[in-house]
C-alpha positions as CSV (number, residue, x, y, z in Angstrom):
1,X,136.6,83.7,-102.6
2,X,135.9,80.1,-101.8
3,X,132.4,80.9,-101.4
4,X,131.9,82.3,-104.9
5,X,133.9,79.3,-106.1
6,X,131.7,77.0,-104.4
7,X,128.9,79.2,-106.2
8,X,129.8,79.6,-109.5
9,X,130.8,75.2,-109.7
10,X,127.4,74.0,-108.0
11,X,125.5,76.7,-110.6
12,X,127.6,76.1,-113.8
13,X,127.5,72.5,-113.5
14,X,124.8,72.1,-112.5
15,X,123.3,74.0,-115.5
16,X,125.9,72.6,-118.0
17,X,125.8,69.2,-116.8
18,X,124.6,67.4,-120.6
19,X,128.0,69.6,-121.8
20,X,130.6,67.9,-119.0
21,X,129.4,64.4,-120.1
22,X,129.5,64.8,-123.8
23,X,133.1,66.3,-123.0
24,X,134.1,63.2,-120.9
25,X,132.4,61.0,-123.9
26,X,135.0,62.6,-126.6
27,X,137.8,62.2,-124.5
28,X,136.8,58.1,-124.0
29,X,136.4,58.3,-128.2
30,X,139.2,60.3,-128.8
31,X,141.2,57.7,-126.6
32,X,139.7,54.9,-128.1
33,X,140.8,56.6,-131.5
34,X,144.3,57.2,-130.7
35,X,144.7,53.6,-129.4
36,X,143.8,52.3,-133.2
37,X,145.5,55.0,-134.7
38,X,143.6,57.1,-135.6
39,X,143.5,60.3,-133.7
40,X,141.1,63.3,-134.0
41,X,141.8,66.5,-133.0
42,X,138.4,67.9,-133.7
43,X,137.1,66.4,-130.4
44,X,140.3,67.7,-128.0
45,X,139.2,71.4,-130.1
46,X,135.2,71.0,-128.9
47,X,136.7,69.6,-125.4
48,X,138.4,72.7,-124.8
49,X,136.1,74.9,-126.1
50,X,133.6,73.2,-123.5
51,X,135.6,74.0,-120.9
52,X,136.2,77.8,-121.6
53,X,132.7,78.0,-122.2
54,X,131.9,77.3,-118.3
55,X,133.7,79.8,-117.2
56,X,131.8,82.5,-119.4
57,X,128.5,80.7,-118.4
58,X,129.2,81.9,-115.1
59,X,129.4,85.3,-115.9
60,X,125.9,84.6,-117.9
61,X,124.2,83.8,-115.0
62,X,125.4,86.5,-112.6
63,X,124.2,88.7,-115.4
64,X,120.9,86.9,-116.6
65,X,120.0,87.0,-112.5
66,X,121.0,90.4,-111.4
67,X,123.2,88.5,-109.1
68,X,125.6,91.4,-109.2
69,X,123.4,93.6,-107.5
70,X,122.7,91.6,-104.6
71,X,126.4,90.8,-104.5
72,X,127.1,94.6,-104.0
73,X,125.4,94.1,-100.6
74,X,127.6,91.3,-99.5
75,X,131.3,92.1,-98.0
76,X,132.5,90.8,-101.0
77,X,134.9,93.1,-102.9
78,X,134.2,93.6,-106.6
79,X,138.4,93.2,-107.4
80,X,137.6,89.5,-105.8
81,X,134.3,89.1,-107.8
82,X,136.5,89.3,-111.3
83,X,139.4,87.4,-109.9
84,X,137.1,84.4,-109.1
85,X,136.2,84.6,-112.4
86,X,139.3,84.4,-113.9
87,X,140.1,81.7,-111.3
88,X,137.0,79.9,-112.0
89,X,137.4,80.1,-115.6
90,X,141.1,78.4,-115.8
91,X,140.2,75.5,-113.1
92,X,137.3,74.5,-115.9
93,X,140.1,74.9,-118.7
94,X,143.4,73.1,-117.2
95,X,140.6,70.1,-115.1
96,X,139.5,69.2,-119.2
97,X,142.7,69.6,-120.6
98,X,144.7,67.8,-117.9
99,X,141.8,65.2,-118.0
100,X,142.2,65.0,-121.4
101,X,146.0,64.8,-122.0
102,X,146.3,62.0,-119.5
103,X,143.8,59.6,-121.3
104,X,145.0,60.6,-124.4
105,X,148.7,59.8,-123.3
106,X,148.1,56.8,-121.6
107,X,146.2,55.2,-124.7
108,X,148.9,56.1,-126.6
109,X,151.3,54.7,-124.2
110,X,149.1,51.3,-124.3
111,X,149.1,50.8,-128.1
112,X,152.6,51.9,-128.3
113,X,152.3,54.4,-131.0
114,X,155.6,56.4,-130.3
115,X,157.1,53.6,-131.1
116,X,156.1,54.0,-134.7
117,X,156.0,57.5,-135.0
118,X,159.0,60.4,-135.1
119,X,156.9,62.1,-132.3
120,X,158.2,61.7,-128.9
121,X,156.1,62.4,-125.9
122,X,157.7,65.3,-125.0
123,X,156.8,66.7,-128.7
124,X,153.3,65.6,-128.3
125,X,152.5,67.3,-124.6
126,X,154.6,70.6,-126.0
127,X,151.7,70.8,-128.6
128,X,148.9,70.0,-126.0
129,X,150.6,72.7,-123.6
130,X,150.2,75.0,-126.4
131,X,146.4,73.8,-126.9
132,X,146.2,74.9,-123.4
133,X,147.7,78.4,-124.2
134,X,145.7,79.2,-126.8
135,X,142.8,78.0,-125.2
136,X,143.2,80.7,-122.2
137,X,142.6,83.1,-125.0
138,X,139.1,83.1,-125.2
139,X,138.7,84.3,-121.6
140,X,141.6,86.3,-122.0
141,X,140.0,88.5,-124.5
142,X,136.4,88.3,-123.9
143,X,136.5,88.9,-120.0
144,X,137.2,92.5,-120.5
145,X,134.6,92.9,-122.9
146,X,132.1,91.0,-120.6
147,X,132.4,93.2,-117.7
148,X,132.6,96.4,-119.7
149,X,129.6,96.2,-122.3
150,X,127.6,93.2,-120.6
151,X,127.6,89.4,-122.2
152,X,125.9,90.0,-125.5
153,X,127.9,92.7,-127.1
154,X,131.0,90.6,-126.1
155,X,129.5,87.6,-128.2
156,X,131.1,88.4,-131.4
157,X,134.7,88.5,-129.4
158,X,134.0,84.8,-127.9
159,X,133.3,84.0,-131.6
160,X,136.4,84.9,-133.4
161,X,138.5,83.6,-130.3
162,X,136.3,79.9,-131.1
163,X,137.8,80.6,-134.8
164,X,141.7,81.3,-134.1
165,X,141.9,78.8,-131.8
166,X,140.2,76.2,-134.0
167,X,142.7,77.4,-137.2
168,X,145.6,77.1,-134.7
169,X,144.8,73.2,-133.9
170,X,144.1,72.9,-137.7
171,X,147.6,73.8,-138.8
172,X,149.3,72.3,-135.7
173,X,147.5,69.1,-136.3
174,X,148.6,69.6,-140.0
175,X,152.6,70.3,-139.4
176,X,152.4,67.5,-136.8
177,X,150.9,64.6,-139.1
178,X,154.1,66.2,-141.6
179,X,156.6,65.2,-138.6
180,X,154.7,61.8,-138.3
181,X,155.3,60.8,-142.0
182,X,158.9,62.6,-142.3
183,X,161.3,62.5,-139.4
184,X,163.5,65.1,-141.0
185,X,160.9,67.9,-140.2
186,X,160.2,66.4,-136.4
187,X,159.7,68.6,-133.5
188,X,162.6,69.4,-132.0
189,X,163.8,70.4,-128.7
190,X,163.0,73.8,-129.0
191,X,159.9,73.3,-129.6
192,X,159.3,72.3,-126.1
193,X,161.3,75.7,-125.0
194,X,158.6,77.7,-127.7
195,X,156.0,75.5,-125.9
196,X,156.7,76.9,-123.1
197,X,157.5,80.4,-124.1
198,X,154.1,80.3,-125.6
199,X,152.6,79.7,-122.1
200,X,154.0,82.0,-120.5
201,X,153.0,84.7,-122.2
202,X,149.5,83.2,-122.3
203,X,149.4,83.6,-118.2
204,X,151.0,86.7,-118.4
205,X,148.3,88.2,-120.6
206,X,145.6,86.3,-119.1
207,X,146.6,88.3,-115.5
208,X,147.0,91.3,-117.3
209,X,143.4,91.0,-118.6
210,X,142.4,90.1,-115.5
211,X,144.0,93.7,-114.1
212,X,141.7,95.4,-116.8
213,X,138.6,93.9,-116.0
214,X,139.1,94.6,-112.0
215,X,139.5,98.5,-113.3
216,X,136.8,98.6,-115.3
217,X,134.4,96.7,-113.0
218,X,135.4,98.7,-109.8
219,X,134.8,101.4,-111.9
220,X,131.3,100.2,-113.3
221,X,127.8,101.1,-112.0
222,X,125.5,98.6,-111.9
């Protein structure tokens, strides 16, 4: 397992190096952004999209190098193949967003923007916990696809994932910038408990995803 790990992050990164830096550059403007007040979500929406697509480049390359075949010969178990996947795949996610989130809190901390806002932090890392929940649904429903019918038939999937998630931070950016302006309509505590609800049932399906795609790839012939 930590072989494949080592693998995959030397490979992926090394391939999708131009795509880690331009992430790391739109978290230092989107930080720079929130300090004057001016927050974007559009770059924390290609951030995270960055980062789930390095898990499914990994996949590209095992593919696009036959690498599964020679992997077939190595006392490697295919269940531990598509669980480093998955593992792989959510390390890239929660490193960006986690990245991410603590610039993004810590310039807001600096330029005192709670302050002057009926958004507390606890309302503000609810919605980027659910960022990272929807986020985990890209994987979670392409991976299956991936190892069933190959990487190019499970294109379209990736797509209309890319498309939910970017209408989900469109109306959550919308209902928040509502709570900003109006404090009766704020986020309250239970948002942090749907937050977290949310999730939950994001891991939950992302492992039962993962379950499928070990069945269907032990199953496979390559």
């Amino acid at each position: 397992m930590k072989g494949l790990l080592i693998k995959d992050s030397y490979l992926v990164f090394k391939q999708s190096k131009l795509l880690v830096i331009i992430a790391f550059v739109l978290m230092i403007i989107n930080a720079v952004a929130v300090f004057f007040g001016e927050e974007n979500m559009i770059g924390i929406f290609i951030i995270q999209n960055f980062a789930a697509s390095l898990g499914l480049a990994s996949i590209t390359n095992d593919e696009t190098y036959k690498w599964n075949i020679y992997c077939d010969t190595l006392p490697v178990t295919r269940k531990k193949v598509v669980v480093e996947k998955y593992l792989f795949g959510f390390l890239c996610i929660f490193s960006m967003w986690f990245i991410s989130v603590l610039v993004t809190e810590i310039s807001k901390l600096l330029s005192d923007s709670y302050n002057n806002s009926a958004i507390s932090v606890i309302d503000d890392i609810s919605f980027d916990v659910m960022i990272l929940a929807f986020t985990m649904l890209m994987p979670t429903l392409i991976f299956p696809l991936i190892f069933k019918f190959g990487i190019v038939k499970a294109r379209l999937v990736f797509f209309i994932a890319i498309g939910c998630y970017g209408a989900f931070i469109g109306i959550g950016t919308s209902i928040f910038d509502s709570a900003g302006e109006n404090p009766s309509v704020s986020a309250s505590e239970n948002f942090t408990v749907i937050a977290i609800a949310v999730l939950a049932a994001a891991a939950l399906m992302y492992t039962v995803s993962m379950l499928i795609s070990v069945k269907i790839y032990e199953n496979k012939e390559i």
